[in-house]
C-alpha positions in Angstrom: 41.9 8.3 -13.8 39.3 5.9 -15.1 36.5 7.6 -17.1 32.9 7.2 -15.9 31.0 4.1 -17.3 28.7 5.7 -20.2 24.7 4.8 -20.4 25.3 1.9 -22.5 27.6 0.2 -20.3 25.1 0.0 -17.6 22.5 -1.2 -19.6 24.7 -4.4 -20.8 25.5 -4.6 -17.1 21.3 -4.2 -16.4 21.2 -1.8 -13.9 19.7 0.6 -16.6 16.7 -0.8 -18.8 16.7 0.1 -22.6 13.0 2.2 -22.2 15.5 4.1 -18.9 17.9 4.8 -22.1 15.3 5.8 -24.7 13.5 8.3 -22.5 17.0 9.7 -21.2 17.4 10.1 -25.4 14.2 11.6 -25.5 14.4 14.3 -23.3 17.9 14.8 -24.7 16.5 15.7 -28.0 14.0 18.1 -26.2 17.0 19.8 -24.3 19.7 20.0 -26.6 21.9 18.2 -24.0 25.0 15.8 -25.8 26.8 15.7 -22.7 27.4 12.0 -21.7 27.8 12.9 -17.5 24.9 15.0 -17.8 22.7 12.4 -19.7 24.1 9.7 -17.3 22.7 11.5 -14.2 19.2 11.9 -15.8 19.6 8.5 -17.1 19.9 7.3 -13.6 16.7 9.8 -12.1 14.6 8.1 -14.6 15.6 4.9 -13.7 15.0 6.1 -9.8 11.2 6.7 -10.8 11.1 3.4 -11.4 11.9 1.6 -8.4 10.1 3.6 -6.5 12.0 6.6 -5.5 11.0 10.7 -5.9 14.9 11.3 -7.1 18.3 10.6 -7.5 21.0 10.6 -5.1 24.3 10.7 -6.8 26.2 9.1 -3.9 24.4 5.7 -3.9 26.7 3.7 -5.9 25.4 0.4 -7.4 29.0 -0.7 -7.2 28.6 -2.9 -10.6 31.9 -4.3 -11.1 34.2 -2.9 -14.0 32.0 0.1 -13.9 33.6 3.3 -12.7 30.8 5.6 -10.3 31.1 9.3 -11.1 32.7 11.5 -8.7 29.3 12.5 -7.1 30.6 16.5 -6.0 32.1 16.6 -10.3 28.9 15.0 -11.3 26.0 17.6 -9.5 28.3 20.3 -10.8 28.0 19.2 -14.6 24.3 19.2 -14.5 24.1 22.6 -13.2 26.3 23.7 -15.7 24.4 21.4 -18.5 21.0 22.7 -20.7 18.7 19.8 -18.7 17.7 22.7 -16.4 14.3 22.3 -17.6 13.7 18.5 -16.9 16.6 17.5 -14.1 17.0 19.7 -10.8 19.3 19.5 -8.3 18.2 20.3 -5.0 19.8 19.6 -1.8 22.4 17.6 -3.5 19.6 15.4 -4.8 18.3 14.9 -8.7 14.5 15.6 -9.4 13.0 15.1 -12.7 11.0 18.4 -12.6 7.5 16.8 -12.3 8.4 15.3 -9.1 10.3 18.3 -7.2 7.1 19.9 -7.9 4.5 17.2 -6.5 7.4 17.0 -3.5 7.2 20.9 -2.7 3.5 20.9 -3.5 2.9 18.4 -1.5 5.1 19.3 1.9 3.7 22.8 1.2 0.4 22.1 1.9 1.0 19.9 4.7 2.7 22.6 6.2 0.0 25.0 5.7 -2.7 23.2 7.3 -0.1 22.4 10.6 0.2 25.8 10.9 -4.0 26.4 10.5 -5.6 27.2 13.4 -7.1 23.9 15.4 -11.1 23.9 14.9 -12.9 24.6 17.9 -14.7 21.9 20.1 -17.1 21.7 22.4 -14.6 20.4 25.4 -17.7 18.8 27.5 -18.7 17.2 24.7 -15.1 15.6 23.6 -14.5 14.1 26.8 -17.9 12.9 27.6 -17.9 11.0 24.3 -14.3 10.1 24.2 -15.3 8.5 28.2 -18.1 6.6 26.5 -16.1 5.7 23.0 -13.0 4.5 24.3 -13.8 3.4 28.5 -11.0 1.1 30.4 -7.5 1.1 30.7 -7.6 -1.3 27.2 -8.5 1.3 25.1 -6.0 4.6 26.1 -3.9 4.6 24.1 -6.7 4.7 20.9 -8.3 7.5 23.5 -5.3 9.0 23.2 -5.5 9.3 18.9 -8.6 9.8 18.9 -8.3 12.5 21.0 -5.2 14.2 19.3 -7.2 13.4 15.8 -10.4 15.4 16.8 -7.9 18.6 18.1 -5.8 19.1 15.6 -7.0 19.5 11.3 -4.5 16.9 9.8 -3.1 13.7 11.8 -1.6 11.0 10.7 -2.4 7.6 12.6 0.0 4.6 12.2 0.6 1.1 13.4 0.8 -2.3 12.7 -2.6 -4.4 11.9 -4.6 -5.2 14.4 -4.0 -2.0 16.7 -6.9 -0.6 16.9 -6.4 2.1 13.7 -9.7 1.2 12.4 -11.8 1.6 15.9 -9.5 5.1 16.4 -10.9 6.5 13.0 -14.6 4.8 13.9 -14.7 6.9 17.5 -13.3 9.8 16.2 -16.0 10.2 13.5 -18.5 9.6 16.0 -16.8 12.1 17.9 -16.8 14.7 14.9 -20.5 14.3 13.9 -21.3 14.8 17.5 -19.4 18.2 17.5 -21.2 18.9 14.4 -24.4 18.4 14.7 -24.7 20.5 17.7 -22.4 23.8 16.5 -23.4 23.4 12.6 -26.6 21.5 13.2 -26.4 19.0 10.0 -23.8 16.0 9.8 -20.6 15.7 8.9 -19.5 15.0 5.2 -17.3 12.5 5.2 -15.4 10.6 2.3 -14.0 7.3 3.5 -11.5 6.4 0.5 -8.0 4.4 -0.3 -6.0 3.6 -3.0 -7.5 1.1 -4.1 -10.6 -0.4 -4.6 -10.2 -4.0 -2.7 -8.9 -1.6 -0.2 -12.2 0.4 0.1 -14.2 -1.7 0.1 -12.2 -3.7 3.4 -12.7 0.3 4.7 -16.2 0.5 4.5 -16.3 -3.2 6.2 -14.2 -2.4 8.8 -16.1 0.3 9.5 -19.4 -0.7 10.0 -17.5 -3.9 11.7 -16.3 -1.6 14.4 -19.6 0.6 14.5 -21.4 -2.5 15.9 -18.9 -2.8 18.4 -18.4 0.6 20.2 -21.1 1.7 22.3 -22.9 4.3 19.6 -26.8 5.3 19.5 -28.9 4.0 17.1 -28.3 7.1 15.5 -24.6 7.4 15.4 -24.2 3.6 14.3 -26.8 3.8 11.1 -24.7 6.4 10.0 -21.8 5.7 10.7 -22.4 2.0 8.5 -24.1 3.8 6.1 -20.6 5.8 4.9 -19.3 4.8 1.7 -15.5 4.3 0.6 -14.2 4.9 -2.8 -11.0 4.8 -4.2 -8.8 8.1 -4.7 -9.1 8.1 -8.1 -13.4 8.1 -7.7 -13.5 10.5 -4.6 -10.8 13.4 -7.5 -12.6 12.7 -10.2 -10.9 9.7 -13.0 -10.3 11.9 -16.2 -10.1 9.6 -19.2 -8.7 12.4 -21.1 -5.8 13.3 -18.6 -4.3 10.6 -16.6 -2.3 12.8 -14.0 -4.8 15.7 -13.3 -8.5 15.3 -12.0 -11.8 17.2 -12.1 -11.1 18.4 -8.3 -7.7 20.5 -8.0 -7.4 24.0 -5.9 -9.7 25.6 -8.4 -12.6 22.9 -7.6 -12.0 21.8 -3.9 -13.6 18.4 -2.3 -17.0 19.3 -0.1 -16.0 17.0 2.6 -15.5 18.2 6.4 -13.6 15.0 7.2 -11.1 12.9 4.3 -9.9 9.6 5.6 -7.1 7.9 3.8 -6.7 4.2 4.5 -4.1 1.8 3.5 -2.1 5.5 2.8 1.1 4.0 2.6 -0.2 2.1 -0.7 -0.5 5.7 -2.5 1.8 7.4 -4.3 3.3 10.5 -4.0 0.9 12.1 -7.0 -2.1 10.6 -5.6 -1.3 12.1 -2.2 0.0 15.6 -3.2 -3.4 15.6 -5.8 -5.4 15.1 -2.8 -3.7 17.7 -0.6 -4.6 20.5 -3.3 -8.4 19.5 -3.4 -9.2 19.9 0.1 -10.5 23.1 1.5 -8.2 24.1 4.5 -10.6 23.6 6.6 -11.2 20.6 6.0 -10.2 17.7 8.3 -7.6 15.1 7.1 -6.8 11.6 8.8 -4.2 9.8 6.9 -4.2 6.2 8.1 -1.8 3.0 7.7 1.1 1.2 8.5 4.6 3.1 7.5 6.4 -0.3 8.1 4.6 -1.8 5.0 5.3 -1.8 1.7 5.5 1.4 -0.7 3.5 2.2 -3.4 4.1 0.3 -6.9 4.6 3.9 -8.1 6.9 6.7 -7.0 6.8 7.6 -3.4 6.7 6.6 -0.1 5.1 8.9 1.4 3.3 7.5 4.5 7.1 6.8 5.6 8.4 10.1 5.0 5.9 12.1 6.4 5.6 9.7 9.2 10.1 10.3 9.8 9.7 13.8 9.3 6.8 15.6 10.2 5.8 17.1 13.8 4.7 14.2 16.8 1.9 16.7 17.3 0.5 15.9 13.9 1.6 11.8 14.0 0.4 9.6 16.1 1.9 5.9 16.6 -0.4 3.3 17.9 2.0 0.1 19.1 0.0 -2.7 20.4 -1.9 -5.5 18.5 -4.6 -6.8 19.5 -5.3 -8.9 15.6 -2.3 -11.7 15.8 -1.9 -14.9 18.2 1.2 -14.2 20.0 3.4 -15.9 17.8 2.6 -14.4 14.8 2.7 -10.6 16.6 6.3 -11.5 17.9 7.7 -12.7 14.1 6.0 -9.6 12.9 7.4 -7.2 15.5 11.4 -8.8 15.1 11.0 -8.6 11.2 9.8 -5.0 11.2 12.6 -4.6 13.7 15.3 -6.2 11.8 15.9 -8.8 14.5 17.2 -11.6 12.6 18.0 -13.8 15.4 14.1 -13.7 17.2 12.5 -14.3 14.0 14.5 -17.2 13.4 13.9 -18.9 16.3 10.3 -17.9 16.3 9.7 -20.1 12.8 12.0 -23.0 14.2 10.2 -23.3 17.8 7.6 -25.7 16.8 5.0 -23.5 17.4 2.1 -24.5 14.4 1.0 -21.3 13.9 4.2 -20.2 12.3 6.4 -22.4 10.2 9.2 -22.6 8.5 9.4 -25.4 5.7 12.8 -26.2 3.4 12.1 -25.2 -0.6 13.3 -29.1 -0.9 9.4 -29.6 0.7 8.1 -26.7 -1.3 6.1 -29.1 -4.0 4.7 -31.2 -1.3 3.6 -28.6 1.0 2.4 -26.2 -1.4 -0.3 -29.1 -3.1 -0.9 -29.9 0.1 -2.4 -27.0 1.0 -3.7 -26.1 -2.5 -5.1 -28.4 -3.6 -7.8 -29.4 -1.3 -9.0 -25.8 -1.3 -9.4 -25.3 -4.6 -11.3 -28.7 -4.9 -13.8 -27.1 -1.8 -14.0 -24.1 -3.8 -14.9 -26.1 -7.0 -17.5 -28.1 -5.4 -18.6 -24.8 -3.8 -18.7 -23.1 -7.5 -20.5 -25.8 -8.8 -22.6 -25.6 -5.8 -23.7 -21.9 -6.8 -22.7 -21.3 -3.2 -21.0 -18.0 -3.7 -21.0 -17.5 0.1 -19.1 -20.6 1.3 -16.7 -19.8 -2.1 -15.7 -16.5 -1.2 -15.3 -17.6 2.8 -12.9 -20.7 1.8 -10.8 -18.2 -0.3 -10.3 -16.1 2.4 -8.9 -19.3 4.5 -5.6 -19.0 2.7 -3.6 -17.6 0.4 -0.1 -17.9 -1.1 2.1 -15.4 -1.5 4.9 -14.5 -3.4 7.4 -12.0 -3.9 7.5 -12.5 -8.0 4.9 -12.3 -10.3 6.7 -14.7 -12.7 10.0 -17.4 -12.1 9.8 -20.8 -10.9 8.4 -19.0 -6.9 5.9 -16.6 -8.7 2.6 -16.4 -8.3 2.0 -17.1 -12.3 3.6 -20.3 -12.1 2.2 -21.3 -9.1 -1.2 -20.4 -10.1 -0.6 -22.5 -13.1 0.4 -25.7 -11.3 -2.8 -25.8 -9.5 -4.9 -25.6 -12.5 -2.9 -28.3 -13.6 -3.7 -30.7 -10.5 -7.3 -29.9 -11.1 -7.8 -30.5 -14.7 -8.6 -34.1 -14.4 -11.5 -32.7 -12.2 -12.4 -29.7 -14.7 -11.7 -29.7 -17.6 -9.8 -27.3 -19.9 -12.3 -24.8 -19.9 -10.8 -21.2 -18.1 -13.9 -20.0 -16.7 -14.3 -23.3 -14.2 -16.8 -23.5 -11.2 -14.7 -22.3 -7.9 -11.8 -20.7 -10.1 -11.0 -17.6 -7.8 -9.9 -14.7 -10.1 -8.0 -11.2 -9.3 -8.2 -8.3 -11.6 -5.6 -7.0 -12.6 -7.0 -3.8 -14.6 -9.3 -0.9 -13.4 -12.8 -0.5 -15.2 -14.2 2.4 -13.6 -17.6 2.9 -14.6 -18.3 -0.9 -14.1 -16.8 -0.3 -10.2 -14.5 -2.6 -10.7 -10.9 -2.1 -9.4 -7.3 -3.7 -9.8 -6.6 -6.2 -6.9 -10.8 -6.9 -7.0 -11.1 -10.6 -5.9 -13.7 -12.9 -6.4 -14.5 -16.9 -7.2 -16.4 -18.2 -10.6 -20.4 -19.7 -9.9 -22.7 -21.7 -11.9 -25.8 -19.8 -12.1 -28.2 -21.8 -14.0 -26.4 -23.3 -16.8 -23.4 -20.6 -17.3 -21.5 -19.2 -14.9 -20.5 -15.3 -13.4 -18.0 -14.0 -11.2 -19.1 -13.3 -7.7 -16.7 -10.4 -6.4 -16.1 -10.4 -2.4 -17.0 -6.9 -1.2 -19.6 -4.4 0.3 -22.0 -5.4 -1.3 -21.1 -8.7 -3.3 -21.3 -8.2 -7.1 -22.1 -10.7 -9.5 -20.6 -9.6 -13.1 -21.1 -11.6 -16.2 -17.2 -13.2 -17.2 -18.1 -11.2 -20.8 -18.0 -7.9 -18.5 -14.9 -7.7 -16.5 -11.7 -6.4 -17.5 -8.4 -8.3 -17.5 -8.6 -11.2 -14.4 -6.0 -14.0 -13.1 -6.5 -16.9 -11.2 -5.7 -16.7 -7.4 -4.8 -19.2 -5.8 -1.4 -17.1 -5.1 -1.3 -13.5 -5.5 2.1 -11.4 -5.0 2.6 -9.7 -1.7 2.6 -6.2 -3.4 -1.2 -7.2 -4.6 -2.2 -8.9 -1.1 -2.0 -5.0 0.3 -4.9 -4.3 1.5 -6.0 -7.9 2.6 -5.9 -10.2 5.7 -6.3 -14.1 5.2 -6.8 -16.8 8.1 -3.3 -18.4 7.0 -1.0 -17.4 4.8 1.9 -19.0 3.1 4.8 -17.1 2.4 6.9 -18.4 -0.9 10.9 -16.9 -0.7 12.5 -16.4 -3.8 15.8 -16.9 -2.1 18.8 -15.2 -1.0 20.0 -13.8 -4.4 16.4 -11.7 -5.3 16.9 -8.3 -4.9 12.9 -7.8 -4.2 12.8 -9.8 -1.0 13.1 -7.0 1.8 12.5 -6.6 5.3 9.4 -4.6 4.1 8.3 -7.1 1.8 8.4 -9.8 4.6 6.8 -8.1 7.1 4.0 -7.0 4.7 3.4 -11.1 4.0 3.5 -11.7 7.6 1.2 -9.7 8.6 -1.6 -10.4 5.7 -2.2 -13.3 8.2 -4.8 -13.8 11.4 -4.2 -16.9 12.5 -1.1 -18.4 11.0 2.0 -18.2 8.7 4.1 -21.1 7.0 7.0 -19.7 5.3 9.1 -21.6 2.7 13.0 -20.7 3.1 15.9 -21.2 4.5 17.3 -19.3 7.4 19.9 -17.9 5.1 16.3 -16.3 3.6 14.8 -14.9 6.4 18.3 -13.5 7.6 19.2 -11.7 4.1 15.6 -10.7 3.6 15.2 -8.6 6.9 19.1 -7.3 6.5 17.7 -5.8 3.3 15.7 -2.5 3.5 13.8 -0.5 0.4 16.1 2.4 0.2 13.9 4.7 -1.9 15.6 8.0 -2.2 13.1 11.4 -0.9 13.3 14.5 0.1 10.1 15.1 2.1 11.5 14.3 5.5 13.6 16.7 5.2 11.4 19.2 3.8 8.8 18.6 6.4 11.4 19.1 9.1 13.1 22.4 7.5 9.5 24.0 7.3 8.6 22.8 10.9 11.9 24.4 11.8 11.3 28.0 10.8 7.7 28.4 12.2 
């Protein structure tokens, strides 16, 4: 029988990193454990934590040739019987570093308690008549529908594809809930708008006020409902520069909020979620909001997903109908998220302009092209000072990619544009109508990682104007870490919607192009998607899903079971 590849053999063969084999060594030291099966398996959890998953499942093979897998069944058994008790858990034939089989329990725990809270009372008369004025005609049922579900029950979870009506659900229902509460409490609600990140707040608190000019509100119910702030999840806890995975609001110092609304909620991680969860009072009201077809978090968890497969139908509702995209671009979304390889090719190969597919042989071409005459318009609008017209051409178009480095990354491509436009600015960095991301957090400046914005002169120097509610103008001095953004990964463009996107595949062999990560590209768009690929592309790329290994489906489900 062939022994079981060790931890060094699978770093030579890279499906382990060396900082995956120092940490295992690490916590080794801590436990006493010289086992190699043992250290292999917690090898492998830490490794999990890093793509994305809450555990390890022994039985997922990476089938790395000339490597022999461990008998999964042998394998469980030696880390029972090994001294890692302390930092590796099995549970349900699964591996959990012990820091995240807590947030996991903590977290399904508490969204278990508040399904099995009693639903806050209404006045019925009330609900309907402003539901019949909120959401009238036979366009809007089935956001009638949410919002109705979202203002009966404490905790909901409202789902769907851009463009469905998520945002104008969450606007009614509010409307809905300071209605109920200024006539049984007689003050308004308290509400915290908030998401995971701060470009993603700030589209929020847009959207919001978007939709509050829309729906047929009073004066009243409008001014406030435009006048709501968003903030990220790390503001609305409480950022602790002294302890980066607690906050100053935890079960001992709960939230004040009556209503917490998540957007973007499959962009946070599992600790952001579960930290949440333990500073809301139970009686607060909880509307988790996003698409679970998207893209994960960068950091462990994928929650919006799991809870979405696993929790009760009373407590998740799905809205299916777009009413955003062109008809093109809503059908190549709907057969990627479907895995229907076949429609979505002969969507991009119909001819219809709105959504292209162009051979990598064309890639230069098209890409300058496209490029570079917007960012000459934004440099003649940066010189210009005219910050508005900037920040409206750079959301015209984007390019997007599933690498932040390599020959189809966003670095390199960000880098050949500033090289066509040197002849027209120079070599200095900070260059009228350069359009910058940040890439780092600075909290007390309110500036946020994924933050976009365009460089103005302002009377003989320049400043970054950042797009947002409101606009900021920051001196370049003040910000933290930026990058130039003419092309932005897709994990980045979460969050943000473009008139026309272009899509950049890294071809067939890159293990990051996903179904997930397509459909996440395709749908940054409004009006119309060129991807550059090959069919081969598009057909390995929805064939291959994230598999990132959880166990709060199933918790969700066994504590649904056994009330």
């Amino acid at each position: 029988m062939t022994a079981p590849a060790t931890i060094d053999d699978f770093v030579a063969a890279e499906e382990l990193t060396t900082g995956d084999a120092l940490m295992t060594a690490r916590l080794a030291r801590l436990t006493g454990e010289t086992a190699p099966l043992p250290l292999l398996a917690l090898a492998f959890a830490v490794r999990a934590v890093r793509h994305g998953s809450t555990c390890f499942d022994p039985r997922q093979d990476p089938e790395v040739p000339g490597l022999a897998w461990p008998d999964p069944r042998a394998w469980l058994d030696a880390v029972r019987s090994s001294r890692l008790g302390r930092v590796l858990l099995v549970e349900h034939d699964l591996l959990y570093l012990d820091r995240y089989r807590e947030l996991e329990v903590a977290l399904c725990d508490d969204l278990a308690a508040r399904a099995a809270a009693t639903p806050p009372a209404l006045d019925e008369e009330r609900l309907v008549a402003d539901l019949d004025r909120l959401f009238p005609g036979a366009d809007h049922l089935d956001q009638r529908a949410a919002a109705e579900r979202a203002a009966r029950v404490g905790t909901i979870v409202l789902t769907g594809g851009p463009g469905t009506g998520k945002t104008t659900t969450v606007a009614g229902v509010l409307a809905i809930l300071q209605a109920q509460s200024l006539a049984t409490l007689g003050r308004p609600l308290r509400v915290a708008l908030t998401a995971p990140t701060g470009k993603a707040a700030a589209r929020m608190r847009e959207a919001v006020a978007a939709t509050a000019a829309r729906l047929d509100l009073t004066p009243d119910e409008r001014e406030w409902l435009t006048a709501l702030p968003a903030s990220t999840m790390h503001r609305l806890l409480g950022w602790r520069h002294d302890n980066h995975t607690r906050f100053r609001h935890d079960r001992t110092r709960r939230l004040p909020h009556d209503v917490v609304v998540v957007d973007e909620t499959s962009m946070a991680s599992l600790e952001n979620v579960a930290r949440l969860l333990e500073a809301l009072r139970p009686d607060t009201r909880l509307i988790l909001v996003g698409d679970a077809d998207q893209l994960a978090s960068v950091e462990a968890g994928a929650v919006l997903h799991d809870v979405v497969a696993g929790w009760s139908d009373q407590h998740v509702v799905r809205l299916i109908r777009s009413h955003r995209f062109g008809a093109g671009i809503g059908r190549l979304a709907e057969a990627v998220r479907d895995g229907d390889a076949d429609t979505a090719v002969a969507l991009l190969t119909a001819g219809d302009p709105t959504i292209r597919l162009v051979d990598p042989a064309r890639a230069q071409a098209e890409l300058e092209g496209t490029l570079l005459p917007l960012a000459r318009d934004l440099v003649a609008a940066g010189r210009a000072g005219d910050a508005a017209t900037a920040l409206r051409r750079l959301g015209g178009h984007r390019l997007l990619c599933a690498h932040r480095d390599g020959p189809t990354g966003a670095t390199t491509w960000n880098d050949h544009v500033t090289a066509w436009l040197r002849p027209d600015v120079g070599y200095d960095d900070w260059y009228p109508g350069r359009p910058v991301l940040v890439t780092r957090n600075d909290a007390p400046l309110g500036v946020f990682n994924g933050d976009g914005g365009v460089v103005v002169a302002r009377d003989g120097h320049v400043e970054v104007v950042l797009d947002g509610d409101p606009v900021r103008e920051l001196a370049t001095s003040r910000l933290p870490d930026v990058q130039t953004g003419y092309a932005m990964t897709i994990h980045r463009s979460q969050g943000s919607e473009f008139e026309h996107v272009t899509v950049l595949l890294p071809g067939p062999d890159s293990r990051a192009m996903t179904r997930e990560l397509l459909y996440t590209a395709i749908t940054r768009s409004v009006a119309a998607v060129t991807v550059i690929g090959t069919t081969e592309d598009i057909r390995t790329a929805i064939g291959r899903r994230v598999a990132r290994s959880s166990g709060i489906a199933e918790r969700l489900a066994a504590r649904a079971a056994v009330r």
